[in-house]
C-alpha positions in Angstrom: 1.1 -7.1 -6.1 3.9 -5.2 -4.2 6.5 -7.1 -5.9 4.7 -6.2 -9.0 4.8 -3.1 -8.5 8.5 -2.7 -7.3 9.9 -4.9 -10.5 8.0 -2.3 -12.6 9.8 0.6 -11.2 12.8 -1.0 -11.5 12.2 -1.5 -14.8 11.0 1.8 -16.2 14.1 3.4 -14.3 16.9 1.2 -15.6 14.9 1.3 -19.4 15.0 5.3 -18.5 18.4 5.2 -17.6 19.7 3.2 -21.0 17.4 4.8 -23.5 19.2 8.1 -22.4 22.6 6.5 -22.3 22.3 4.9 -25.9 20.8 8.6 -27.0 23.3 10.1 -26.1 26.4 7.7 -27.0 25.3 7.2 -30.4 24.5 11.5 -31.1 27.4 12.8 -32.8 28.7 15.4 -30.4 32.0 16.8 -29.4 33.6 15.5 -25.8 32.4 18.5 -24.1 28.6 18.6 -25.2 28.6 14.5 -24.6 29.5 15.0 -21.0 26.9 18.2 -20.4 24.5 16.0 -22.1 25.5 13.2 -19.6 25.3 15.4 -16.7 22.2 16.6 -18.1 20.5 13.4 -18.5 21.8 12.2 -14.8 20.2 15.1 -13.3 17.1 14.6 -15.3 16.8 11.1 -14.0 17.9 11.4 -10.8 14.6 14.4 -10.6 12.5 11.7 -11.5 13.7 9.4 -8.7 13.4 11.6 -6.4 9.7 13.0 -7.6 8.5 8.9 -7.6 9.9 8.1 -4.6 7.9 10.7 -3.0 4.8 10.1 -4.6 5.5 6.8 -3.2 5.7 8.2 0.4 3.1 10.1 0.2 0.6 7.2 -1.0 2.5 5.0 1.2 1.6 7.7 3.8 -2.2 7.5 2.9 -2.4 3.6 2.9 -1.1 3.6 6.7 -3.7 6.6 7.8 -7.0 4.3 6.0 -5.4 0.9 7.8 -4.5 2.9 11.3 -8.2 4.3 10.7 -10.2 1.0 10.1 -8.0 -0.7 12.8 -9.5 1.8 15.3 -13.0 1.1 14.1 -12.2 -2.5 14.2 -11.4 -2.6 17.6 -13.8 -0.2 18.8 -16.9 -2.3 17.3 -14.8 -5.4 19.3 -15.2 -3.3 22.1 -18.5 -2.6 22.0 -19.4 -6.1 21.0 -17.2 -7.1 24.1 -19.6 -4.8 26.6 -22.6 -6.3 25.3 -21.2 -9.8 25.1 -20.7 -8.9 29.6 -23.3 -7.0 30.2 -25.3 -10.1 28.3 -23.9 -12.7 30.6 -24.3 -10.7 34.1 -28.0 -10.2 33.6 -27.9 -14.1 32.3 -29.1 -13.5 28.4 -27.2 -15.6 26.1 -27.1 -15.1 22.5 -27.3 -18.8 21.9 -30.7 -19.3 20.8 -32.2 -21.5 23.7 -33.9 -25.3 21.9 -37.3 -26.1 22.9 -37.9 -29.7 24.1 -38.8 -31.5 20.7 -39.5 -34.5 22.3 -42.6 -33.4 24.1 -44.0 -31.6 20.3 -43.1 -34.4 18.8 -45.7 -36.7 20.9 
């Protein structure tokens, strides 16, 4: 899914990129208005890189918070399960459920 994702950025910024290009190359304009145009256009585009790459951060950000989060609980329920896993085997209760002899019901 990340590789999805990636190719698709890729994507809509190079289609971004020639879609402006080709607008502006086939526009009859004089020199100077095709190159503000241009410069225009780059600045436009490079905007919009830099507003998606943070957007990217910034959910990128979130992502790492909710795993460091559930790690945390993770290990803390491990811990817990731990301390009652010792405190289980001192007093000698084990959570293996003890078999009745069969052999003497079955008679």
């Amino acid at each position: 899914m990340k590789e999805n994702c990636k190719s698709f950025i890729r994507g809509a910024l190079v289609g971004s990129i020639a879609g402006s290009v080709a607008a502006l190359l086939f526009a009859p304009k004089s020199g100077r208005e095709l190159r503000q145009d241009i410069t225009d256009q780059a600045r436009h585009v490079s905007d919009k890189g830099h507003e998606l790459a943070g957007k990217i951060s910034d959910t990128s950000i979130e992502y790492t918070d909710k795993i460091k989060e559930t790690a945390s609980a993770v290990i803390h329920e491990l811990g817990q399960w731990r301390k009652k896993s010792d405190i289980a085997s001192k007093v000698g209760i084990s959570s293996v459920p003890v078999q009745e002899n069969t052999e003497e019901d079955a008679l």
